[in-house]
CHARMM-style PDB file with segment names, atoms N, HN, CA, C and O in Angstrom:
ATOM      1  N   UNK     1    -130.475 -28.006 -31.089  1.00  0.00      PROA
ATOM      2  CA  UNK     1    -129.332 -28.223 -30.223  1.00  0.00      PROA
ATOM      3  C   UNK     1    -129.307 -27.097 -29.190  1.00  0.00      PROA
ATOM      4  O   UNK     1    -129.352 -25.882 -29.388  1.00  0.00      PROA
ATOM      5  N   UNK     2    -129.224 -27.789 -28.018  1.00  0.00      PROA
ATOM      6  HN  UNK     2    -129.187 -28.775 -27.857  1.00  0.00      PROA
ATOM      7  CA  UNK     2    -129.337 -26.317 -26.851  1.00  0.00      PROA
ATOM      8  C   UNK     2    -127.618 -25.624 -26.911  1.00  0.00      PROA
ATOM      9  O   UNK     2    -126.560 -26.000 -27.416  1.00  0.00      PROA
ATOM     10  N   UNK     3    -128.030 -24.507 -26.149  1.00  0.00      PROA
ATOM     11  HN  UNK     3    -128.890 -24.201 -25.739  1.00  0.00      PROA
ATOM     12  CA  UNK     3    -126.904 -23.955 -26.157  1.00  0.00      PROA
ATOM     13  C   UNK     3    -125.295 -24.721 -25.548  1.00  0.00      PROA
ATOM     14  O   UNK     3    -124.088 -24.654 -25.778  1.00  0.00      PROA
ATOM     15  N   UNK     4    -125.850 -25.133 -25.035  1.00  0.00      PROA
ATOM     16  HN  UNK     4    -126.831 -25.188 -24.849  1.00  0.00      PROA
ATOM     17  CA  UNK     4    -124.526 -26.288 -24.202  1.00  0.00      PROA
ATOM     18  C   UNK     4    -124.018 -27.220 -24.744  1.00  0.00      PROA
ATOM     19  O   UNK     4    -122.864 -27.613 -24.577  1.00  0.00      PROA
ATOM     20  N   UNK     5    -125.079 -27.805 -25.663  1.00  0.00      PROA
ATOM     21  HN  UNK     5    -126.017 -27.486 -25.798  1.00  0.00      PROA
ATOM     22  CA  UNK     5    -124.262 -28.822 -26.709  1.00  0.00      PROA
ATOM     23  C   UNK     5    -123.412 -28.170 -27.529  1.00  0.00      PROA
ATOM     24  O   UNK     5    -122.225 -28.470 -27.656  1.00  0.00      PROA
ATOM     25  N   UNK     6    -124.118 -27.048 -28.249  1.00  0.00      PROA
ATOM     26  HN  UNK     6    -125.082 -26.804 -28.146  1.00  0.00      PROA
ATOM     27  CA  UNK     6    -123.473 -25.972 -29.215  1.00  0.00      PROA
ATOM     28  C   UNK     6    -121.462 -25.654 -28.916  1.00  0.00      PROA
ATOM     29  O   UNK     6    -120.514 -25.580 -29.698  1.00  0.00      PROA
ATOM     30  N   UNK     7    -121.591 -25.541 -27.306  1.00  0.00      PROA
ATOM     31  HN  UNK     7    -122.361 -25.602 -26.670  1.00  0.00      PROA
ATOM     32  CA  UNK     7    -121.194 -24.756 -26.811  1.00  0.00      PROA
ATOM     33  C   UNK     7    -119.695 -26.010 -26.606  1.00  0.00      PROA
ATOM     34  O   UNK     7    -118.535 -25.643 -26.796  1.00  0.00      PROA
ATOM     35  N   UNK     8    -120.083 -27.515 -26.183  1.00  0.00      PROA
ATOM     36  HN  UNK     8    -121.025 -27.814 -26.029  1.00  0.00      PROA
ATOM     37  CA  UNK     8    -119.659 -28.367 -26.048  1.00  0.00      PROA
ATOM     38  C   UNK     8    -118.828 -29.186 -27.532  1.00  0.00      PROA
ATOM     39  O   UNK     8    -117.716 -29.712 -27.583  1.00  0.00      PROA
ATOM     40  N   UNK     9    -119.737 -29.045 -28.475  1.00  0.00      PROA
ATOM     41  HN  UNK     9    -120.640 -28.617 -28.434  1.00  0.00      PROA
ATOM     42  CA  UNK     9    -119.323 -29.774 -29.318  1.00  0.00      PROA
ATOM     43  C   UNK     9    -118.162 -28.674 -30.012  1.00  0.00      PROA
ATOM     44  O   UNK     9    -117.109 -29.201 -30.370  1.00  0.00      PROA
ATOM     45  N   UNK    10    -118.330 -26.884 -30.258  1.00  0.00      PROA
ATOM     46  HN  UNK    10    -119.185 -26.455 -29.967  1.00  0.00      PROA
ATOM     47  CA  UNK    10    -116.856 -26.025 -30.362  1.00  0.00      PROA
ATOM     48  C   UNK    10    -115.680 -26.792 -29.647  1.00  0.00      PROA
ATOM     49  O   UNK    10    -114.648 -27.254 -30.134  1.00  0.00      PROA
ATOM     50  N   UNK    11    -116.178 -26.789 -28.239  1.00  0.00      PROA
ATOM     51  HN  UNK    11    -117.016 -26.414 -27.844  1.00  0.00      PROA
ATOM     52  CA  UNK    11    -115.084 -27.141 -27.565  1.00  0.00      PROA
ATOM     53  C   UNK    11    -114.191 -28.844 -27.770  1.00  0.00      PROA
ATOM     54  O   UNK    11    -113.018 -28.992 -27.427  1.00  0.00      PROA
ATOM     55  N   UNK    12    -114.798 -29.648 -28.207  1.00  0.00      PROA
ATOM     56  HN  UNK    12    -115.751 -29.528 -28.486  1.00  0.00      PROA
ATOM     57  CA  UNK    12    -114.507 -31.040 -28.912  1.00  0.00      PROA
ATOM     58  C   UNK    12    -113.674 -30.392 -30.498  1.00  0.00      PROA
ATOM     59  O   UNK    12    -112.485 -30.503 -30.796  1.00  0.00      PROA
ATOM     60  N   UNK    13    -114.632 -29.817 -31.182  1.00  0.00      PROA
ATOM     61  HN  UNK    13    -115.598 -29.727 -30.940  1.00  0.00      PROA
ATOM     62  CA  UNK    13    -113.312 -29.516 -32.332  1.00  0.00      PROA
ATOM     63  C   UNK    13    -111.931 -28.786 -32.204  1.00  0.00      PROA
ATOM     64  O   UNK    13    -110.933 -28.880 -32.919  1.00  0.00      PROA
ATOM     65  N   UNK    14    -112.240 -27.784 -30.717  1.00  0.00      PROA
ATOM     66  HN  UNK    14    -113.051 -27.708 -30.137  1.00  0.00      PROA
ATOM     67  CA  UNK    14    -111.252 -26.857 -30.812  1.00  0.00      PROA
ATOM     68  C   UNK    14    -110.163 -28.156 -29.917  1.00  0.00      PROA
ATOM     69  O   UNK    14    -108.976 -28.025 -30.217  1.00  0.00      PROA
ATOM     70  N   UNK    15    -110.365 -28.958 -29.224  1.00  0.00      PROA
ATOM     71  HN  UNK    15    -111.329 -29.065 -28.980  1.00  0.00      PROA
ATOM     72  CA  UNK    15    -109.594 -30.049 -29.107  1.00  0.00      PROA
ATOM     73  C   UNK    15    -108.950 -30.970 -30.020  1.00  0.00      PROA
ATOM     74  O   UNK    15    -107.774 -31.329 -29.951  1.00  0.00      PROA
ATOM     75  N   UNK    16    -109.776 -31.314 -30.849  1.00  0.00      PROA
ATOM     76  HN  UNK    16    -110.731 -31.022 -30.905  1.00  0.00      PROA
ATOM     77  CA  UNK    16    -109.383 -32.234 -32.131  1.00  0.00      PROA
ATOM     78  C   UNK    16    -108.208 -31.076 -33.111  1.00  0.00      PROA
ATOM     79  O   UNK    16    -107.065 -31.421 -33.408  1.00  0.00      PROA
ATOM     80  N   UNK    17    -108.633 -30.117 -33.370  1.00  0.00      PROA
ATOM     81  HN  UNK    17    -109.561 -29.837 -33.128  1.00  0.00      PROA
ATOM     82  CA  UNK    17    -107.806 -29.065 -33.858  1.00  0.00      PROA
ATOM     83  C   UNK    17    -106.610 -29.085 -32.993  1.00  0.00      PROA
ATOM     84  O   UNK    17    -105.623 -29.221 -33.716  1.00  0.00      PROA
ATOM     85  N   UNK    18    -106.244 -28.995 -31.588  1.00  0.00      PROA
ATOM     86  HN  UNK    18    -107.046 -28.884 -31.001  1.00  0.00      PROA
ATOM     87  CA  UNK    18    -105.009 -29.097 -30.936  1.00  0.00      PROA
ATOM     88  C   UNK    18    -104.152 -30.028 -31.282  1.00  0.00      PROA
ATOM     89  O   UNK    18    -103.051 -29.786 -31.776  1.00  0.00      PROA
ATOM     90  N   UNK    19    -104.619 -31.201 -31.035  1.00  0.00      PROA
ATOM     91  HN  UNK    19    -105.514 -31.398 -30.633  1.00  0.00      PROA
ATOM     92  CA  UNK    19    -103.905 -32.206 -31.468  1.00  0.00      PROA
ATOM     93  C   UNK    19    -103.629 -32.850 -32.725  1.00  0.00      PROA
ATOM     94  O   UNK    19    -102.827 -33.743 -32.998  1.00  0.00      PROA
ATOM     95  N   UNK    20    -104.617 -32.097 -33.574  1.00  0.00      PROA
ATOM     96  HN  UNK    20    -105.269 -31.372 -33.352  1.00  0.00      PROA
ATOM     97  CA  UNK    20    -103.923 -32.513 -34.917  1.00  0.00      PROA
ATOM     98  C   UNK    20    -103.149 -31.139 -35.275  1.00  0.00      PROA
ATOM     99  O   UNK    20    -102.613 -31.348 -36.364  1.00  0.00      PROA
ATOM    100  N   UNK    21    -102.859 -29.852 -34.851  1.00  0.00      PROA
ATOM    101  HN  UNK    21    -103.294 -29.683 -33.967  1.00  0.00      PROA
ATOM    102  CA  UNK    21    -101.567 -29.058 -34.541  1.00  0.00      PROA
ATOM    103  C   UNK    21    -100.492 -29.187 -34.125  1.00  0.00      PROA
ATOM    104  O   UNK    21     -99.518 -28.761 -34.746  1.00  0.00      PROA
ATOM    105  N   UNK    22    -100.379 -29.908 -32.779  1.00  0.00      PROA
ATOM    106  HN  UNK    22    -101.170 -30.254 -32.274  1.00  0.00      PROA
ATOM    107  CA  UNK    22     -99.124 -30.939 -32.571  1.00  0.00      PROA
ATOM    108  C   UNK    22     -98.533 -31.977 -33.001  1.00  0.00      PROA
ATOM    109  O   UNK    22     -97.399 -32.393 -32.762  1.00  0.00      PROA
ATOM    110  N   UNK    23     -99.269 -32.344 -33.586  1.00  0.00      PROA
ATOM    111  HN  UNK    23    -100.190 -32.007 -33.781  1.00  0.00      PROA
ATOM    112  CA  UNK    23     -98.861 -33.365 -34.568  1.00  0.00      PROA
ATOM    113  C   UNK    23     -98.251 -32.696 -36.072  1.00  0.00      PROA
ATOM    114  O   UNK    23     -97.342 -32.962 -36.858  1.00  0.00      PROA
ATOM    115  N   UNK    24     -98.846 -32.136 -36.003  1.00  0.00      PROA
ATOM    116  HN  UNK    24     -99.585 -31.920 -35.364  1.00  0.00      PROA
ATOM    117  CA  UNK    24     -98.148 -31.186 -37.516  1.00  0.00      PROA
ATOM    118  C   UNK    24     -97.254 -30.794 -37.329  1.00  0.00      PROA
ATOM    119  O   UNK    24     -96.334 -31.231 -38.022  1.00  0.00      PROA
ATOM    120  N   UNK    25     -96.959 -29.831 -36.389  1.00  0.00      PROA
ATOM    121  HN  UNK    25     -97.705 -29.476 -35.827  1.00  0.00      PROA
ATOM    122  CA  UNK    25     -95.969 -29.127 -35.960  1.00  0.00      PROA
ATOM    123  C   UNK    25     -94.585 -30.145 -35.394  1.00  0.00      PROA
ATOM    124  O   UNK    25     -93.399 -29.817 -35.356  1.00  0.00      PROA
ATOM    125  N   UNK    26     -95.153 -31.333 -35.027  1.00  0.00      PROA
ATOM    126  HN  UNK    26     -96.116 -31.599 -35.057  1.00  0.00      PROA
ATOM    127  CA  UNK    26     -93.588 -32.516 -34.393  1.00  0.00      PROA
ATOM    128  C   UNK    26     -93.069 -32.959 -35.714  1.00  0.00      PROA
ATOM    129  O   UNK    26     -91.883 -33.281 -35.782  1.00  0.00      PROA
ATOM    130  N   UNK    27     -94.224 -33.040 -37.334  1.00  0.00      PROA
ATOM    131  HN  UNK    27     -95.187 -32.778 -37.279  1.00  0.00      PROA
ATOM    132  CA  UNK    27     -93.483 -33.382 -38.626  1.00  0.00      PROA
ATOM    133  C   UNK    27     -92.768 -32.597 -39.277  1.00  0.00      PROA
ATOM    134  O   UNK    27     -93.504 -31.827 -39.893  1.00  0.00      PROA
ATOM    135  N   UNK    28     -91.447 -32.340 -39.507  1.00  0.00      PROA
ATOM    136  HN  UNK    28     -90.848 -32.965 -39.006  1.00  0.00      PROA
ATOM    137  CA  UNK    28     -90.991 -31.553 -40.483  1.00  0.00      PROA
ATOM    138  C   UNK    28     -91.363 -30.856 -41.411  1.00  0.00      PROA
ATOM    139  O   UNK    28     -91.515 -29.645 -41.566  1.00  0.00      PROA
ATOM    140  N   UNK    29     -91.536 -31.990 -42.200  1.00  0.00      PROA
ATOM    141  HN  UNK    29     -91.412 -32.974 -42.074  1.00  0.00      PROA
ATOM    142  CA  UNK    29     -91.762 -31.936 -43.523  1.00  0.00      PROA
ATOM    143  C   UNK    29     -93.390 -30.950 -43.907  1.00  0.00      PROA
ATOM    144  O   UNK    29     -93.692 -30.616 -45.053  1.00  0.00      PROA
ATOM    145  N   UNK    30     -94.103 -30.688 -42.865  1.00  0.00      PROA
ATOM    146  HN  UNK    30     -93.857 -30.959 -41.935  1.00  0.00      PROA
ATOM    147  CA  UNK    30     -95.558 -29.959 -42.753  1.00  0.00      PROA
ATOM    148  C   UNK    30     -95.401 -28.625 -43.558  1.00  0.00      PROA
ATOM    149  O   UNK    30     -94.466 -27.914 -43.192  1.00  0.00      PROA
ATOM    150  N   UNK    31     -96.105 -28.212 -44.512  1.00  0.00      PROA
ATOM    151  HN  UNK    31     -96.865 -28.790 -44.810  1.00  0.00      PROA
ATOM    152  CA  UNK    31     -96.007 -26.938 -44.781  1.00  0.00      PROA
ATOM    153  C   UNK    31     -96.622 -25.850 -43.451  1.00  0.00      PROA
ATOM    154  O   UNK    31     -97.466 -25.854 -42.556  1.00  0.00      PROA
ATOM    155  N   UNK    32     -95.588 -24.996 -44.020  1.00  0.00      PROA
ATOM    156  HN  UNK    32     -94.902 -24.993 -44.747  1.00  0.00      PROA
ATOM    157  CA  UNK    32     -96.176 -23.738 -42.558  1.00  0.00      PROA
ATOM    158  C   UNK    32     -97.407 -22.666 -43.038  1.00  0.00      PROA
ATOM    159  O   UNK    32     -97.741 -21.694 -42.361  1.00  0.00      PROA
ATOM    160  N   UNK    33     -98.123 -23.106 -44.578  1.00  0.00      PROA
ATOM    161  HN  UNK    33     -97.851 -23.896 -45.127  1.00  0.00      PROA
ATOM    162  CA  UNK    33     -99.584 -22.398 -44.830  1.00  0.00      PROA
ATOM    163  C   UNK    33    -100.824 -23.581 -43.682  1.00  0.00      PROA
ATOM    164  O   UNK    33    -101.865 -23.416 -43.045  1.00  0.00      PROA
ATOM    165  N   UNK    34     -99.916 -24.666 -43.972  1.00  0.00      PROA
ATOM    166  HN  UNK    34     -99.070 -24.800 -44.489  1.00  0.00      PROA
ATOM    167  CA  UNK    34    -100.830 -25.980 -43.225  1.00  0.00      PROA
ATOM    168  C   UNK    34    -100.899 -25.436 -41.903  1.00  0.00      PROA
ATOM    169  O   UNK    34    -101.854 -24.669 -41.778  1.00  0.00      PROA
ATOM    170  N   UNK    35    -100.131 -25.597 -40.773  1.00  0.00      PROA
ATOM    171  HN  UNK    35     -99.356 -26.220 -40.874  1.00  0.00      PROA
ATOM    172  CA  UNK    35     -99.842 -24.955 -39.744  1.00  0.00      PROA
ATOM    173  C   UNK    35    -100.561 -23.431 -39.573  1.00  0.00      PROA
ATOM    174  O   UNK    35    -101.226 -23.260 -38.551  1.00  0.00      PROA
ATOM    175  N   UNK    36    -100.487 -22.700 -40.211  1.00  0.00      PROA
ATOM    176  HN  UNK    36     -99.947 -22.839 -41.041  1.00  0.00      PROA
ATOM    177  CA  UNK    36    -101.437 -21.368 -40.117  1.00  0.00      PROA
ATOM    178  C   UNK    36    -102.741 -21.595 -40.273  1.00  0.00      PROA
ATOM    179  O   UNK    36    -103.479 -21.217 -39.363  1.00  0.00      PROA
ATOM    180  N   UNK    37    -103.263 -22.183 -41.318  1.00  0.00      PROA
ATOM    181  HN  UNK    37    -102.663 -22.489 -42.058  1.00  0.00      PROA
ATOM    182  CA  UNK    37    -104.519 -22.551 -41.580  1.00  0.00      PROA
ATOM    183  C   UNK    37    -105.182 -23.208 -40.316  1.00  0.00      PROA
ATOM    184  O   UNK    37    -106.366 -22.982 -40.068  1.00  0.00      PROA
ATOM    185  N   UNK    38    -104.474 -23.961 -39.579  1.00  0.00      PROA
ATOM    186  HN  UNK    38    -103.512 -24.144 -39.781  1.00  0.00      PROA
ATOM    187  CA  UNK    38    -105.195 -25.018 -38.597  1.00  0.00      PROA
ATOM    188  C   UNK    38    -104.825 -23.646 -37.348  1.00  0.00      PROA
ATOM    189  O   UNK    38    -105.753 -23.356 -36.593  1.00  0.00      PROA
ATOM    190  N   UNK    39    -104.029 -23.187 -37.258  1.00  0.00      PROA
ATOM    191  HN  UNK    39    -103.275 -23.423 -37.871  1.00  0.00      PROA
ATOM    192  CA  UNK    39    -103.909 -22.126 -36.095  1.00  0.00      PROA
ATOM    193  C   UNK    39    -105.087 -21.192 -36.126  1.00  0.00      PROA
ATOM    194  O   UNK    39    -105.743 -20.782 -35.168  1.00  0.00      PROA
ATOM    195  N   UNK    40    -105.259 -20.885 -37.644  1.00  0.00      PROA
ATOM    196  HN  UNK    40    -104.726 -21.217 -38.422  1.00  0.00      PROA
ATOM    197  CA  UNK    40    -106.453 -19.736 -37.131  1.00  0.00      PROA
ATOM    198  C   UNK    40    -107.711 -20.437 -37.000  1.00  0.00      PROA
ATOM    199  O   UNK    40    -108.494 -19.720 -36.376  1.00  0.00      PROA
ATOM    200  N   UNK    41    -108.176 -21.428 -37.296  1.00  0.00      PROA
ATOM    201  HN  UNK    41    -107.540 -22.011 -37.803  1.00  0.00      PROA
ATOM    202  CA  UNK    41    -109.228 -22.456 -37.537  1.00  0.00      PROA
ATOM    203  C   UNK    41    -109.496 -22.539 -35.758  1.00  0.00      PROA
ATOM    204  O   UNK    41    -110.607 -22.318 -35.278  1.00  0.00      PROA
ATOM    205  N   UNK    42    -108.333 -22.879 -34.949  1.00  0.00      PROA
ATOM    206  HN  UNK    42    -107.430 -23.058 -35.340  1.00  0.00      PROA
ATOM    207  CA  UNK    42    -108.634 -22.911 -33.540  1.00  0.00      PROA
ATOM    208  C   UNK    42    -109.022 -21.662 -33.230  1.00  0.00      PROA
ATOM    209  O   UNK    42    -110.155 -21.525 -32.769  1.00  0.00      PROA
ATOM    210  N   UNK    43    -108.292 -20.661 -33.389  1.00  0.00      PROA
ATOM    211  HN  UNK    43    -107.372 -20.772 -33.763  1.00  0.00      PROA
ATOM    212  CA  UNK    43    -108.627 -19.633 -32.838  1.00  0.00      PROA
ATOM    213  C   UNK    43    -109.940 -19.266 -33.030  1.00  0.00      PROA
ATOM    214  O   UNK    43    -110.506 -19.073 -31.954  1.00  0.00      PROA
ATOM    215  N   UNK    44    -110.714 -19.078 -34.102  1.00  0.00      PROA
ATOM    216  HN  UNK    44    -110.255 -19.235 -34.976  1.00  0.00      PROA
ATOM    217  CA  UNK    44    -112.092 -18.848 -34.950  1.00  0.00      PROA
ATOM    218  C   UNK    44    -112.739 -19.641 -33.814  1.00  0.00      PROA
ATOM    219  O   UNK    44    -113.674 -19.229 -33.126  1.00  0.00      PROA
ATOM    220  N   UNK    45    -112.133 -20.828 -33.698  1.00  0.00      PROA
ATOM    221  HN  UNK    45    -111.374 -21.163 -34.256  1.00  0.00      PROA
ATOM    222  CA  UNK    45    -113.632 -21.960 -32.588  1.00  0.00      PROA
ATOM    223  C   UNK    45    -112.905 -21.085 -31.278  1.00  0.00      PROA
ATOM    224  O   UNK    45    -113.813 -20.344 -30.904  1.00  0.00      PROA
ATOM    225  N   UNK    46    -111.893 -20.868 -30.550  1.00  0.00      PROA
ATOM    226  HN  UNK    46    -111.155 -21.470 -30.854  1.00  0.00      PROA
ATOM    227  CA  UNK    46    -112.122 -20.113 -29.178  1.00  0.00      PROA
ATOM    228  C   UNK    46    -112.862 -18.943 -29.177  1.00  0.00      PROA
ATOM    229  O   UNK    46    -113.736 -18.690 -28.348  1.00  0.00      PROA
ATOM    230  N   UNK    47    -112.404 -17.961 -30.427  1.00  0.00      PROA
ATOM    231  HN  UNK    47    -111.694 -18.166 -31.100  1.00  0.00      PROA
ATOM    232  CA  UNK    47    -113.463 -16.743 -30.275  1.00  0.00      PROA
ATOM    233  C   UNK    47    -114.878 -17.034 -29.891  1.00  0.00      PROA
ATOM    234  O   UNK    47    -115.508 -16.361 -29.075  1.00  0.00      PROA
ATOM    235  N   UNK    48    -115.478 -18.385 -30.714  1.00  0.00      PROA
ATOM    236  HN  UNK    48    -114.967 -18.932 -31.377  1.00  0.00      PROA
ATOM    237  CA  UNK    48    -116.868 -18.321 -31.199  1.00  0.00      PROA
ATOM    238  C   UNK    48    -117.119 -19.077 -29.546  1.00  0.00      PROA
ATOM    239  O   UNK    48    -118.172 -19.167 -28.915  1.00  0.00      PROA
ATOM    240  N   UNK    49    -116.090 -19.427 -29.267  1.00  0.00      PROA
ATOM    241  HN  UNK    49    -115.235 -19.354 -29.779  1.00  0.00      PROA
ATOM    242  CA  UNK    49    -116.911 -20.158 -27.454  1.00  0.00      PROA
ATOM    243  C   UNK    49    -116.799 -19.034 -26.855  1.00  0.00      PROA
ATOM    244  O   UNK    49    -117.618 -18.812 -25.964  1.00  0.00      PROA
ATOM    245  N   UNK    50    -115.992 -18.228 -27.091  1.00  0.00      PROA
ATOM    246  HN  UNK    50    -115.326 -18.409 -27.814  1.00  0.00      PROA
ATOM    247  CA  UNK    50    -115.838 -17.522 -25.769  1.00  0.00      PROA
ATOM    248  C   UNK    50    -117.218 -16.326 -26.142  1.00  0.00      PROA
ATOM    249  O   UNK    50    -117.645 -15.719 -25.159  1.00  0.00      PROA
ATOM    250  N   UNK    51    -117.674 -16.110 -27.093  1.00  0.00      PROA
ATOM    251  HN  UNK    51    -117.327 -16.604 -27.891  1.00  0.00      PROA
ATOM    252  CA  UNK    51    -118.444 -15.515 -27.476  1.00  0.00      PROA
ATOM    253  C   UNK    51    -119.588 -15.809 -27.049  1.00  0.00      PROA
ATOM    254  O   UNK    51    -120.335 -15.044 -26.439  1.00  0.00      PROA
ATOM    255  N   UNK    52    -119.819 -17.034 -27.366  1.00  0.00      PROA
ATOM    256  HN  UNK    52    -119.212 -17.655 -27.862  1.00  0.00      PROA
ATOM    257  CA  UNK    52    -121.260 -17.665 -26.980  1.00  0.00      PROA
ATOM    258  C   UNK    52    -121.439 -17.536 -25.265  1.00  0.00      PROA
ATOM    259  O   UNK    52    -122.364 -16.910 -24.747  1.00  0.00      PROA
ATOM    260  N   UNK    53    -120.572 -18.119 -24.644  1.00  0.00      PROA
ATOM    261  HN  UNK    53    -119.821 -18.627 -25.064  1.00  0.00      PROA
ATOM    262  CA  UNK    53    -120.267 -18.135 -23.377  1.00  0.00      PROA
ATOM    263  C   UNK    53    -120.387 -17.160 -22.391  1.00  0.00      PROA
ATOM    264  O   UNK    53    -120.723 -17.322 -21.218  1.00  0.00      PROA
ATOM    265  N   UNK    54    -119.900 -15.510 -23.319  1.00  0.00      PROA
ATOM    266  HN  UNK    54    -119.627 -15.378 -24.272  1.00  0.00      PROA
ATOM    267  CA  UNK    54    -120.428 -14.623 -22.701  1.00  0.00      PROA
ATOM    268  C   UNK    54    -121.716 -14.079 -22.788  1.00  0.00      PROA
ATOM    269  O   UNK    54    -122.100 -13.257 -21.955  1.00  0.00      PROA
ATOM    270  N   UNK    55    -122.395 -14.446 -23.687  1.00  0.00      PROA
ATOM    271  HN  UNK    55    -122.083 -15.113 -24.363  1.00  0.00      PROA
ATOM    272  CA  UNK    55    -123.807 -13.956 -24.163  1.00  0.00      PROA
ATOM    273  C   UNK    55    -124.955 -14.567 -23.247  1.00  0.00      PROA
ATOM    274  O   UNK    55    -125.992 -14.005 -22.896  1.00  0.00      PROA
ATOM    275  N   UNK    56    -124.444 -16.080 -22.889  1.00  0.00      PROA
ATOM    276  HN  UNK    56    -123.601 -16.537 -23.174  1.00  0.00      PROA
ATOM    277  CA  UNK    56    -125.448 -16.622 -22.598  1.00  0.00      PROA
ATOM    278  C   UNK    56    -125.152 -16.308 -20.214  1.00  0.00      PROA
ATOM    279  O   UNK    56    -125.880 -16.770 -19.335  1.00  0.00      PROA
ATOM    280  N   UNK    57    -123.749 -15.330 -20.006  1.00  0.00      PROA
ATOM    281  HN  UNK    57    -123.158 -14.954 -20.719  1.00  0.00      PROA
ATOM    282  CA  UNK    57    -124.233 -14.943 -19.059  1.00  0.00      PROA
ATOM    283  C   UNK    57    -124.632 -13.860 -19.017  1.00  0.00      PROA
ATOM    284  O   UNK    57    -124.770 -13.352 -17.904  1.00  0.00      PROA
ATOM    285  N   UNK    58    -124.993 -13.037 -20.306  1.00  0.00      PROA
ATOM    286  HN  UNK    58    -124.880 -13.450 -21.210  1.00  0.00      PROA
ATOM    287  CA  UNK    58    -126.220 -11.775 -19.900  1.00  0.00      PROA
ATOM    288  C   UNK    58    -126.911 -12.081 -19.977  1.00  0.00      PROA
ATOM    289  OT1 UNK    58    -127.914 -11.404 -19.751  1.00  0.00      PROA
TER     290      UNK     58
END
């Protein structure tokens, strides 16, 4: 997988992760370990793009 797919397909989960966050977050009833768990899960995929992203402009 080249780097761009790599780089592309983070960015597809860290999407799918958004919206199944908003959706959690509009249900009540959601536990808030659920809600943390999926918060840092996005964050982990932005680090790892933004990571890759800078590497591949040095």
């Amino acid at each position: 997988m080249s780097m761009q797919a790599h780089v592309a397909e983070l960015e597809r989960r860290h999407q799918a992760l958004d919206r199944e966050l908003k959706e959690a977050m509009a249900r009540p009833a959601t536990e808030e370990t659920r809600i943390t768990d999926l918060k840092r899960r996005k964050l982990h995929l932005k680090d790892e793009i933004t990571r890759l992203k800078s590497s591949t402009l040095h």
